[in-house]
C-alpha positions as CSV (number, residue, x, y, z in Angstrom):
1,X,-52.1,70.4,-12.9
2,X,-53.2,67.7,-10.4
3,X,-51.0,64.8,-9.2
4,X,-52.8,62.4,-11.4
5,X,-52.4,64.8,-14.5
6,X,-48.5,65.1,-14.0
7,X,-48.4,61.4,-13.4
8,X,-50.3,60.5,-16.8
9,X,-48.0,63.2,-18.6
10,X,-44.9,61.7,-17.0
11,X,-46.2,57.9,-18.4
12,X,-46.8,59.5,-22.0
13,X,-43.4,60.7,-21.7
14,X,-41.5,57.6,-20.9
15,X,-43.7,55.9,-23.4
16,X,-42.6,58.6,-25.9
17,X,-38.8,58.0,-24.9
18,X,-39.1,54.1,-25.2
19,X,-40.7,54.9,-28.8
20,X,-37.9,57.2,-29.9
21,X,-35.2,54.5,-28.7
22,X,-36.8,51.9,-30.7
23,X,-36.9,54.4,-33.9
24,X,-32.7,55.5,-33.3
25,X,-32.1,51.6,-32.6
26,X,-33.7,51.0,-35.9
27,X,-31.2,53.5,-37.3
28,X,-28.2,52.1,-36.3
29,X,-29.1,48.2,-36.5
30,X,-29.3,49.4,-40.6
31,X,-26.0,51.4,-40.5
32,X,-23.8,49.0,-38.7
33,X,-25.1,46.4,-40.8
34,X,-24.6,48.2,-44.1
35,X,-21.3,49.0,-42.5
36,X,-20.0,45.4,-41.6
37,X,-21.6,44.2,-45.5
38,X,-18.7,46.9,-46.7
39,X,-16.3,46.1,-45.0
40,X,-16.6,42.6,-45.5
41,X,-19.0,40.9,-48.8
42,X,-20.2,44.0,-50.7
43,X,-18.7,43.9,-54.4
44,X,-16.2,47.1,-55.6
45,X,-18.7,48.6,-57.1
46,X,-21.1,49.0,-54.4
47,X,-19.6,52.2,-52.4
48,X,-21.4,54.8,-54.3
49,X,-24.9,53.0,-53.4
50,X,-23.8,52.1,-49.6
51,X,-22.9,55.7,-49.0
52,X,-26.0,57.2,-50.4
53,X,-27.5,54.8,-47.6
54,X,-25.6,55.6,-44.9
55,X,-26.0,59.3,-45.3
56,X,-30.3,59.3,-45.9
57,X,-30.0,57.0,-42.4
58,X,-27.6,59.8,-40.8
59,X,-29.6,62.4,-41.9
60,X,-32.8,60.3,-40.9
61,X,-31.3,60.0,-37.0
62,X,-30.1,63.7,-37.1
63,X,-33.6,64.6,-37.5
64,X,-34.9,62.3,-34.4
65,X,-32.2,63.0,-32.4
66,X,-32.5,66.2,-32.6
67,X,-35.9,68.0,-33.4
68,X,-37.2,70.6,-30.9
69,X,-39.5,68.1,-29.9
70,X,-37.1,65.3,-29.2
71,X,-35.2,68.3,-27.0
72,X,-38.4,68.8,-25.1
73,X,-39.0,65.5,-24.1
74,X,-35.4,64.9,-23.1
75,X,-35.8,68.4,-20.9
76,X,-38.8,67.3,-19.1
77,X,-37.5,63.8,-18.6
78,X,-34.3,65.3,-16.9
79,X,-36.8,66.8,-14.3
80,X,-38.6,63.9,-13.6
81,X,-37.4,62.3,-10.3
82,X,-39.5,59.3,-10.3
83,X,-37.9,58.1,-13.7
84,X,-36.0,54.6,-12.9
85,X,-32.6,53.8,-13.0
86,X,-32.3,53.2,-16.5
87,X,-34.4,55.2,-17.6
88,X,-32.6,58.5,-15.9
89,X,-29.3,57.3,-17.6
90,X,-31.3,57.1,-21.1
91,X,-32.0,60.8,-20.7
92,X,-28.5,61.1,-19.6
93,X,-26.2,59.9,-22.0
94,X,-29.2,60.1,-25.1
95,X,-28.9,64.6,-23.7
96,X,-25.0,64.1,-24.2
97,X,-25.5,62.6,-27.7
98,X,-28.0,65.0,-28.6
99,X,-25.8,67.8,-27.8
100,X,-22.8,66.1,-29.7
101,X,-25.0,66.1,-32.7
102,X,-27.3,69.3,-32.7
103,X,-25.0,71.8,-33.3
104,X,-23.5,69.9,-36.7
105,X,-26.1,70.6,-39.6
106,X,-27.9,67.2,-41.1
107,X,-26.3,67.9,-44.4
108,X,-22.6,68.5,-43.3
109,X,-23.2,65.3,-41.3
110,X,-24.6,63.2,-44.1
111,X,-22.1,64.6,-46.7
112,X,-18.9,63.6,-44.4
113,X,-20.5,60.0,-44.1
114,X,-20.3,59.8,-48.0
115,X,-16.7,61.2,-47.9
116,X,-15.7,58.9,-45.5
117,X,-18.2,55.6,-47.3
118,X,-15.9,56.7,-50.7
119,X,-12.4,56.9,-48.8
120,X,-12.9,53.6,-47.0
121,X,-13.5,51.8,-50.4
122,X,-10.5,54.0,-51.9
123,X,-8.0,53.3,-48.8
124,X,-9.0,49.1,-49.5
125,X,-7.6,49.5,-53.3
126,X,-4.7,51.5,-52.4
127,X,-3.2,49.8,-49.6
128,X,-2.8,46.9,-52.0
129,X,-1.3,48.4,-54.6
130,X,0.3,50.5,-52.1
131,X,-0.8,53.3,-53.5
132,X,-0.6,56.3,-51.2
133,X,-1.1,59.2,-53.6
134,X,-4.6,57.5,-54.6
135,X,-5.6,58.0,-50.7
136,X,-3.7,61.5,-50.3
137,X,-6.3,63.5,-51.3
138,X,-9.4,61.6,-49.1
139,X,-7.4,62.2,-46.1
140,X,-7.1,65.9,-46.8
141,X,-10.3,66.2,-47.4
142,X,-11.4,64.2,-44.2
143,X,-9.4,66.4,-42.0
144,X,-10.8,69.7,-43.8
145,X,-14.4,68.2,-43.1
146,X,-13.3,66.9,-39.5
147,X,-11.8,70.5,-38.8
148,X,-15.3,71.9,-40.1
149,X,-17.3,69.4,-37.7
150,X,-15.6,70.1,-34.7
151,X,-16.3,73.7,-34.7
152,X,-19.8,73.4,-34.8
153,X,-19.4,70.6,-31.9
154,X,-17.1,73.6,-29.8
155,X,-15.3,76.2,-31.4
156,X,-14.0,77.0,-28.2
157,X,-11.4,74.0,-28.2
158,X,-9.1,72.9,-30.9
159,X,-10.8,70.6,-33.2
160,X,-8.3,67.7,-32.3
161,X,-9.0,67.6,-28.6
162,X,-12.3,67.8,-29.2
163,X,-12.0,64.4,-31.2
164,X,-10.0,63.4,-28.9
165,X,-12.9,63.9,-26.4
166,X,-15.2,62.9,-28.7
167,X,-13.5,58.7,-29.1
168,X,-12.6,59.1,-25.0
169,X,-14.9,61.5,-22.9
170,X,-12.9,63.5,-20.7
171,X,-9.3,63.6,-22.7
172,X,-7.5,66.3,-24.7
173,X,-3.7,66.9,-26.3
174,X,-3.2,67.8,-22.5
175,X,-4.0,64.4,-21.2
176,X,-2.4,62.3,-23.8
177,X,1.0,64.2,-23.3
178,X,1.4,63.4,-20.0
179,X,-0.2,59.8,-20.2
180,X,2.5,59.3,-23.4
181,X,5.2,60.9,-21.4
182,X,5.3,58.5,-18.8
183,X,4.5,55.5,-21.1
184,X,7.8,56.7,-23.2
185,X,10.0,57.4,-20.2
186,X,9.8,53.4,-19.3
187,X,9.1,51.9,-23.2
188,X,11.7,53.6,-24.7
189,X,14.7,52.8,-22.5
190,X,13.4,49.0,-22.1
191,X,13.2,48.5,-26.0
192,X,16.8,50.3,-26.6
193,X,18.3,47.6,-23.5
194,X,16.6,45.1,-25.7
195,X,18.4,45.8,-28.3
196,X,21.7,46.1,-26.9
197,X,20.9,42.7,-25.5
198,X,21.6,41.0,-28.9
199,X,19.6,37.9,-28.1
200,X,16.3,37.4,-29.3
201,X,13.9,34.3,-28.8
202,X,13.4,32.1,-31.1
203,X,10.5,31.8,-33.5
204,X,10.9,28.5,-35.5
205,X,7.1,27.1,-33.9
206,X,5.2,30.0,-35.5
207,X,7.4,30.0,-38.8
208,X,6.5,28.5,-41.8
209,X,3.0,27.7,-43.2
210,X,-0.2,27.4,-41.8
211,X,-3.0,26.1,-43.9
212,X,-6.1,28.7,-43.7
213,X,-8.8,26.7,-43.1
214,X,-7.5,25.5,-40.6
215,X,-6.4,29.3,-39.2
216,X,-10.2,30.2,-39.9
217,X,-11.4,26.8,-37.8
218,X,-8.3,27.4,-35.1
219,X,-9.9,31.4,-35.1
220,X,-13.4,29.7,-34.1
221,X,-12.0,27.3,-31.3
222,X,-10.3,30.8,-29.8
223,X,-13.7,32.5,-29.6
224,X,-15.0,29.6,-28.0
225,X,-11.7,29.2,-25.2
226,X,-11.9,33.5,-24.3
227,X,-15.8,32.2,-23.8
228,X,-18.0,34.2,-27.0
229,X,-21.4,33.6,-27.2
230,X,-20.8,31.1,-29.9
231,X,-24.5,32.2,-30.3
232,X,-24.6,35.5,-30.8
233,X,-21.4,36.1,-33.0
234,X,-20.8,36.4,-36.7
235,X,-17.7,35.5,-38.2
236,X,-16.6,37.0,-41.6
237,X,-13.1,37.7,-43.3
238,X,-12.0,41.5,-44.6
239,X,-8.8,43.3,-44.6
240,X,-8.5,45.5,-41.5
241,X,-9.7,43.4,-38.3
242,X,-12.8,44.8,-36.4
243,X,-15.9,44.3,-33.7
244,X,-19.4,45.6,-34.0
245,X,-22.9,44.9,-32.7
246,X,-26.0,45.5,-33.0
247,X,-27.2,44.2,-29.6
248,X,-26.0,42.0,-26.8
249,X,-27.2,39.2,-28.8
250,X,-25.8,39.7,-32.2
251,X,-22.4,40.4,-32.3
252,X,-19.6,40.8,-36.0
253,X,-16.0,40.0,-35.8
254,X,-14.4,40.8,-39.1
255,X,-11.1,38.9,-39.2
256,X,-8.1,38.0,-42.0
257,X,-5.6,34.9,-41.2
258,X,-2.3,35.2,-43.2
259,X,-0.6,31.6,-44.1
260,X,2.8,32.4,-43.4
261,X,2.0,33.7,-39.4
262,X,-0.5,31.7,-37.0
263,X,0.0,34.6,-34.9
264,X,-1.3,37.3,-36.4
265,X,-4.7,35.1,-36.4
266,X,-4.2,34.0,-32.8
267,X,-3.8,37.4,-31.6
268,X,-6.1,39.2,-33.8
269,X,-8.7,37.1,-32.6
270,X,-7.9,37.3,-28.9
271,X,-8.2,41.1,-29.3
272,X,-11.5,41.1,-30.8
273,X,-13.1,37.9,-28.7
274,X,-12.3,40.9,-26.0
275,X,-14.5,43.3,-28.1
276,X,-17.1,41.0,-28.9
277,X,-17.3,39.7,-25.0
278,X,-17.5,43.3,-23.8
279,X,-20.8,44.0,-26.4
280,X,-22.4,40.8,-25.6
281,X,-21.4,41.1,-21.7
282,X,-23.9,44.3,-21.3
283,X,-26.9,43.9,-19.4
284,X,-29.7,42.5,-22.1
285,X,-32.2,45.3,-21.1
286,X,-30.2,47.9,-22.5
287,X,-30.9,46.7,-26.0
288,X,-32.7,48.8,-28.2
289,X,-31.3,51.5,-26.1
290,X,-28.7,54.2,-26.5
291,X,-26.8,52.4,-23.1
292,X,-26.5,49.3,-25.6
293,X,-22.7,48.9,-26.5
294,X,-19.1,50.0,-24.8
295,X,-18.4,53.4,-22.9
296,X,-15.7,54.8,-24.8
297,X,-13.3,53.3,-27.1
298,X,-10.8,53.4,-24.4
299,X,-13.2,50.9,-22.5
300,X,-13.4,48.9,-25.4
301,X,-9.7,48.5,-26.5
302,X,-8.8,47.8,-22.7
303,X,-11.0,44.4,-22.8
304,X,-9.5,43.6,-26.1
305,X,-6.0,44.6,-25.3
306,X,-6.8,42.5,-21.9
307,X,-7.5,39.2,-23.8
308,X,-4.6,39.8,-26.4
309,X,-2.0,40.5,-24.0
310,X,-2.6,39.8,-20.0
311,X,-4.2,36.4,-21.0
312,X,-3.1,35.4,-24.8
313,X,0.6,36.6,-23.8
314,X,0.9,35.2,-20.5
315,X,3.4,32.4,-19.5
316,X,0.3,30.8,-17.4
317,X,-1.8,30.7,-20.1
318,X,1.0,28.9,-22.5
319,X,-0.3,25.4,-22.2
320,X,-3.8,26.0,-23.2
321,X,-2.9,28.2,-25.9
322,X,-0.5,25.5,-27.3
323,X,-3.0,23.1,-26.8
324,X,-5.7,24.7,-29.2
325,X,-3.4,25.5,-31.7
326,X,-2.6,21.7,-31.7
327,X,-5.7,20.3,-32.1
328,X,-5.8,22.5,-35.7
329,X,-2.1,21.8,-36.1
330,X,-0.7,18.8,-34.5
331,X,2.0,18.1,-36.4
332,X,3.5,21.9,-36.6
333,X,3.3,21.7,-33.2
334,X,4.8,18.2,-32.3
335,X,8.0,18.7,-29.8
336,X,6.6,22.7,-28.7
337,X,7.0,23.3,-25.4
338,X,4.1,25.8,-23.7
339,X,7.5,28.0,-22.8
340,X,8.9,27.6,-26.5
341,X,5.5,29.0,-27.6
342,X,5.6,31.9,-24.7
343,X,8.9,33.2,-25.8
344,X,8.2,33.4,-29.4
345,X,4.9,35.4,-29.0
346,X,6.9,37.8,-26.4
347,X,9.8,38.7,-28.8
348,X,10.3,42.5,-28.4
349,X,11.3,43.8,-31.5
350,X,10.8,46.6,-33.7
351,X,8.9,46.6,-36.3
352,X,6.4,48.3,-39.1
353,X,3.0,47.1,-38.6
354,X,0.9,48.1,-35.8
355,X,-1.5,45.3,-35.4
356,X,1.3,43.1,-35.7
357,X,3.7,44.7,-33.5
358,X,4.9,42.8,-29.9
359,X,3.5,44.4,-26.3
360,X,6.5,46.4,-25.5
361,X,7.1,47.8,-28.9
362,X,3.4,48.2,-29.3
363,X,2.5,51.9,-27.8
364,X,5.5,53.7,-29.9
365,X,3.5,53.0,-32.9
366,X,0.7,54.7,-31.3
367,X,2.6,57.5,-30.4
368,X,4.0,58.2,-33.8
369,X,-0.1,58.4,-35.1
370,X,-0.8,60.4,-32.1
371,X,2.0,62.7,-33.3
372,X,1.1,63.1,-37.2
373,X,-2.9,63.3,-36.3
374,X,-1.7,66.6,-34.2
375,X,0.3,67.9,-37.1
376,X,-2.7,67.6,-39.3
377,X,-5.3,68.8,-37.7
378,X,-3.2,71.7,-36.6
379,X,-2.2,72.4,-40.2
380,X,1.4,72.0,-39.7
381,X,1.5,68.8,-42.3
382,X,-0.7,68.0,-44.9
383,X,-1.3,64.0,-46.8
384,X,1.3,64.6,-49.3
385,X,3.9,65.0,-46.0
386,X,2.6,61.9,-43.9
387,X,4.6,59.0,-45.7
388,X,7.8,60.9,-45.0
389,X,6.7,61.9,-41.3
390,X,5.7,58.4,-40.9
391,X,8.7,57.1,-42.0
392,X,11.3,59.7,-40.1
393,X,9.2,58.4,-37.0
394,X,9.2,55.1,-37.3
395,X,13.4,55.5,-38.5
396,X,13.9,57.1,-35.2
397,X,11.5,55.8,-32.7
398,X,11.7,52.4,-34.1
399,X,14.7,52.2,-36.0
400,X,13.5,50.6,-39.0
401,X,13.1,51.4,-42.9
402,X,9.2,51.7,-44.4
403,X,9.7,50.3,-48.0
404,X,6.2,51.4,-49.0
405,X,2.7,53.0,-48.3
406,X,1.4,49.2,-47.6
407,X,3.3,48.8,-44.3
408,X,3.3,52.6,-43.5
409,X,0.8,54.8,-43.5
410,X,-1.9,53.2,-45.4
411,X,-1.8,50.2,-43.2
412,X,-4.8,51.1,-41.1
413,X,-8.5,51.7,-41.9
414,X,-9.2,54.6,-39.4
415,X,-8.2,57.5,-40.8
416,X,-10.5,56.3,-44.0
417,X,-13.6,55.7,-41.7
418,X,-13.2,59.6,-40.2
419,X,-11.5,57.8,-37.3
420,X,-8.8,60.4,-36.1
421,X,-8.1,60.6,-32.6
422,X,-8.9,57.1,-32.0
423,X,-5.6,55.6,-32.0
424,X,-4.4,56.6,-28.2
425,X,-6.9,54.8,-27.1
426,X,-5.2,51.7,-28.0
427,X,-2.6,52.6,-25.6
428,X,-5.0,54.0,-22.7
429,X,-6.9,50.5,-23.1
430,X,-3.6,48.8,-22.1
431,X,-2.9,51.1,-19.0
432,X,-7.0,50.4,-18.1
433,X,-6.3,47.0,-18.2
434,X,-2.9,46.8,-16.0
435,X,-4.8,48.0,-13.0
436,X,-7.8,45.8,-13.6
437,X,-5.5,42.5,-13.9
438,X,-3.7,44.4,-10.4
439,X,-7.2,44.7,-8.8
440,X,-7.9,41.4,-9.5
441,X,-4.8,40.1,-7.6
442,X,-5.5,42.1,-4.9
443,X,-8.7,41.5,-4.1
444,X,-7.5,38.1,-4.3
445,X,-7.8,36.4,-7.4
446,X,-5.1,33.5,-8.6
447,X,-4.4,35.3,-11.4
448,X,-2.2,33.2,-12.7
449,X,-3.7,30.2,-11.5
450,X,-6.8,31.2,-13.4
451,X,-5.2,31.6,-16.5
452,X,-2.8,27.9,-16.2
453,X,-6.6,26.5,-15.6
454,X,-7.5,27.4,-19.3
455,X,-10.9,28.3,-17.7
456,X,-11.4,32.1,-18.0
457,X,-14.6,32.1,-16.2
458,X,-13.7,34.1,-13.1
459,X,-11.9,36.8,-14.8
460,X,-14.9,37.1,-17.4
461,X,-17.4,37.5,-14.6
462,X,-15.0,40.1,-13.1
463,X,-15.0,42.1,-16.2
464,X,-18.8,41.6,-16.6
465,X,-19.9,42.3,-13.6
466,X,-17.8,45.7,-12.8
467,X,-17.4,47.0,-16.5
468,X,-19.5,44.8,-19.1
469,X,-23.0,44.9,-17.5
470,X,-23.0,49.0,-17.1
471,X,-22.9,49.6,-20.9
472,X,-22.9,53.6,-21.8
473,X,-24.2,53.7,-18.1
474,X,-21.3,54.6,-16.8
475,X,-18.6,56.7,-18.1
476,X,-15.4,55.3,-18.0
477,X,-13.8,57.7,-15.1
478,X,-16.7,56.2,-13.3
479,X,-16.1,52.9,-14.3
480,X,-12.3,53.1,-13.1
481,X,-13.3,54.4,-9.7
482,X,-15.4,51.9,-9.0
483,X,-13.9,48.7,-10.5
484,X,-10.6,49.7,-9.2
485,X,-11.0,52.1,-6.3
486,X,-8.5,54.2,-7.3
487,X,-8.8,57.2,-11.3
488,X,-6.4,55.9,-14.2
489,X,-3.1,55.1,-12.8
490,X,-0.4,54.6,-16.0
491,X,2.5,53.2,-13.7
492,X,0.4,50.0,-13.7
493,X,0.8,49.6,-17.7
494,X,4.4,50.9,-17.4
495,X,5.1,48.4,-13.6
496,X,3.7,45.2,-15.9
497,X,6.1,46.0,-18.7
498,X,9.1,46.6,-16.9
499,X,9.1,43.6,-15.0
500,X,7.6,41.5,-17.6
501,X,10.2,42.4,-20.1
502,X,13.2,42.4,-18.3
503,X,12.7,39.0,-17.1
504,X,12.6,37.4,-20.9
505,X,15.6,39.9,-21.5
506,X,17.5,39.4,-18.2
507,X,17.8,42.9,-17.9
C-alpha cells in the first residue's frame, strides 16, 4: 500500500468515525429526551410505551456500538498516529464504551431498560402512598438483572465493584472503605459533639410559607446568580431533582419546590445549576461526540456539591444569597440578617432525608446506602429486609425514627433507574471539591472575597477551564492531577468540616 493509499484509507476512516458519532448521538439525544418527558410531563399511563422506546433505541446503539465492523474501525483508528487530539480520545473512550457494552447481549440490555422504564414509574406511585411492598419486588428484580449484567461486563470481579467502577472509573468496595473510613472517623465524632452541645441555630427566616411561584421564579434568578446559560437550559418540575443534556447547548434541570421550606428549593437548585454549568461548560466541539458530557459521576456531583455547599453554604456568600431570596420575598425576609440566614442553612442536625440533609450530617446518609447496596448485591439481604436495615441504620448512625417507606427507603429515584453504586459518589464529589476550593486559595484566589462579591465569574472559569472544557477527555484521576497537582486527598473534605463546624458549634 503506498503512502497516498494509507492516507486516503485513514480519511475514509475518520470520516467513517465522525458518521458513527453522529448516528450514537442521534441515539441518545432520543433517549435522554424520552427520559427527561418521564420523569417530568408524560401521563401515568405512558410507561409501558416509553419503555418499549427506550429498549428498540438500546438495542439500536448496542448494534452500532458494537458490530465487528464498528470494532474494526475503532482498531485501526487506535493505530493511526496522525489522528488529532480529539479525535485519538474519540477512539479512546468510544474503545472503553465499546468494551463496557460488547460483552452484555442486545437483549439482556434492552430487557433491563424496560425493567428499570416500569420500576421508575412504580417507585413514583409508591413513594407517595409510601408504599414499599409495591416497589419490593422491582428492586429484587433489578439487582438479579444488575448481578446478571455485571458478569458478562467481568466475571472476574464482584458484580458490585464493578458497578461501582462502572458510575466512577477506577473505584471498588476497596476504595470506598477506606475513603468512608476516614470520612467517618471525623463526621461521626463532630455530629455526636454537636449534639452534646444542646444549642442549635435558629431557623425562624426559612420557616413558614413560601408561595411557589414565587419558589419557581426565585429557582430561575438562582440559575442566573451560579451563571447558567439562561439559553441553553430547560426548566421543568418532577419529583426526584435531576440534570441532563443533550449537548453543551441544551441542557434539563428537573426540579420540585415545597411551600413550607425555601430551602430545599434554594439548595436543590444550587446543586443542579452545578450540574447543568459542568454539561454546558464542555468545550462546544465535543458535541455530537461521545466526549460530550461529565467524566464520571463523581466529577459531576463534585461541581454540584461545589455550588450547593462551598458557595450556597458559605458565610461570604450570605449577602447575595439573602439578597435574591428578597427580591422574590421581601417581606419574609424584612429584618434577616446575611449571618441569620448563614446559620439557619448550616444547622447540623440529624435527620431522614438525604437531599434534604445539612453538610455535616450529609455523607452518613450515604454511607448507610453504600452499606445496604453491598448487602444486596452480595445476597446477604434481599427488598423485603431493606426498610428495617434502613431504619436500624439510620436509628444508630443518625439517631432518628423512619415512620414510613416515604422518608426511608423509597425516598430516592436511583435504585428504580438501575442506579446502584451511584450514591458514594455524592460523597467522593464533596472530597473532589474540598481540594479544588483549597487549590484555588492557593494559587491565589480570594476565595472568599469572590464569593462576598456575588460575582462567581472567576471560580466558574476555574472550574471550566481545568475540569469543564475536557469533557469524557479526561478521566477523572487525570483530571485531579492536573487541576490540583496532587491524586484524591479526603482530609481536605474532612479539614473543611472540622473547622467549618466547630466554629458554628464552638467546639
Amino acid at each position: 500500500m503506498t503512502q497516498t493509499d494509507r492516507t486516503d484509507v485513514a480519511t475514509s476512516d475518520v470520516a467513517a468515525l465522525d458518521t458513527l458519532e453522529r448516528h450514537l448521538f442521534a441515539h441518545n439525544y432520543a433517549l435522554v429526551d424520552i427520559m427527561f418527558n418521564g420523569e417530568t410531563i408524560d401521563p401515568p399511563k405512558g410507561a409501558a410505551g416509553r419503555g418499549e422506546a427506550m429498549a428498540t433505541l438500546d438495542e439500536e446503539h448496542h448494534e452500532l456500538l458494537c458490530s465487528p465492523e464498528t470494532g474494526a474501525l475503532l482498531d485501526r483508528l487506535s493505530q493511526d498516529d496522525t489522528l488529532d487530539g480529539t479525535h485519538a480520545a474519540e477512539v479512546r473512550v468510544l474503545g472503553r464504551d465499546r468494551d463496557q457494552e460488547a460483552s452484555v447481549p442486545a437483549d439482556v440490555a434492552a430487557d433491563f431498560t424496560r425493567l428499570t422504564c416500569e420500576a421508575a414509574d412504580v417507585w413514583h406511585r409508591a413513594k407517595l402512598a409510601s408504599d414499599w411492598d409495591s416497589f419490593e419486588p422491582y428492586l429484587d428484580r433489578i439487582i438479579v438483572s444488575m448481578r446478571e449484567i455485571a458478569g458478562y461486563k467481568d466475571d472476574t470481579r464482584e458484580p458490585y465493584d464493578v458497578w461501582l467502577d462502572e458510575f466512577e472509573h477506577g473505584t471498588s468496595r476497596a476504595f470506598y472503605d477506606a475513603f468512608f473510613s476516614q470520612v467517618k472517623d471525623c463526621v461521626v465524632p463532630l455530629v455526636a459533639a454537636v449534639g452534646e452541645k444542646g444549642w442549635q441555630p435558629g431557623r425562624a427566616c426559612v420557616e413558614g410559607r413560601f408561595d411557589e411561584e414565587a419558589q419557581w421564579a426565585l429557582a430561575r434568578d438562582l440559575m442566573e446568580l451560579e451563571g447558567v446559560d439562561m439559553d441553553a437550559i430547560v426548566l421543568s418540575r418532577t419529583e426526584h431533582p435531576f440534570t441532563d443534556s443533550v449537548t453543551s447547548q441544551h441542557a434539563f434541570i428537573a426540579s420540585h419546590v415545597y411551600p413550607d421550606d425555601v430551602t430545599s428549593n434554594v439548595f436543590s437548585m444550587l446543586h443542579e445549576g452545578g450540574h447543568a454549568m459542568y454539561e454546558q461548560g464542555v468545550d462546544p466541539s465535543y458535541d455530537y461526540t461521545c466526549l460530550k458530557g461529565g467524566t464520571s459521576m463523581g466529577m459531576h456531583e463534585a461541581q454540584s456539591r461545589f455550588f450547593e455547599n462551598y458557595v450556597g453554604r458559605s458565610e461570604a456568600f450570605a449577602p447575595t444569597l439573602l439578597a435574591t431570596i428578597a427580591r422574590r420575598f421581601p417581606e419574609r425576609m424584612a429584618g434577616v440578617t446575611p449571618h441569620d440566614l448563614w446559620l439557619a442553612t448550616n444547622r447540623a442536625e440529624p435527620s431522614l432525608v438525604r437531599t434534604e440533609a445539612d453538610e455535616l450530617t450529609y455523607p452518613l446518609h450515604v454511607v448507610i446506602r453504600y452499606e445496604i447496596e453491598q448487602m444486596l448485591f452480595a445476597g446477604e439481604a434481599t427488598a423485603a429486609d431493606v426498610p428495617g436495615l434502613w431504619a436500624d441504620r439510620y436509628r444508630g448512625y443518625l439517631g432518628v425514627e423512619v415512620p414510613d417507606a416515604r422518608h426511608g427507603a423509597l425516598q430516592d429515584s436511583h435504585w428504580s433507574n438501575g442506579q446502584i453504586g451511584y450514591f458514594p459518589t455524592y460523597a467522593l464529589g464533596s472530597a473532589y471539591g474540598a481540594q479544588f476550593m483549597d487549590t484555588m486559595r492557593r494559587e491565589g484566589m480570594d476565595f472568599e472575597g469572590v464569593l462576598a462579591s456575588g460575582d462567581l465569574a472567576p471560580i466558574r472559569e476555574w472550574l471550566r477551564s481545568r475540569i469543564w472544557c475536557f469533557g469524557r477527555a479526561k478521566d477523572p484521576d487525570r483530571i485531579m492531577l492536573d487541576a490540583t497537582g496532587a491524586p484524591l486527598d479526603a482530609s481536605h473534605l474532612t479539614s473543611y468540616l472540622t473547622k467549618k463546624f466547630s466554629a458554628i458549634y464552638d467546639l
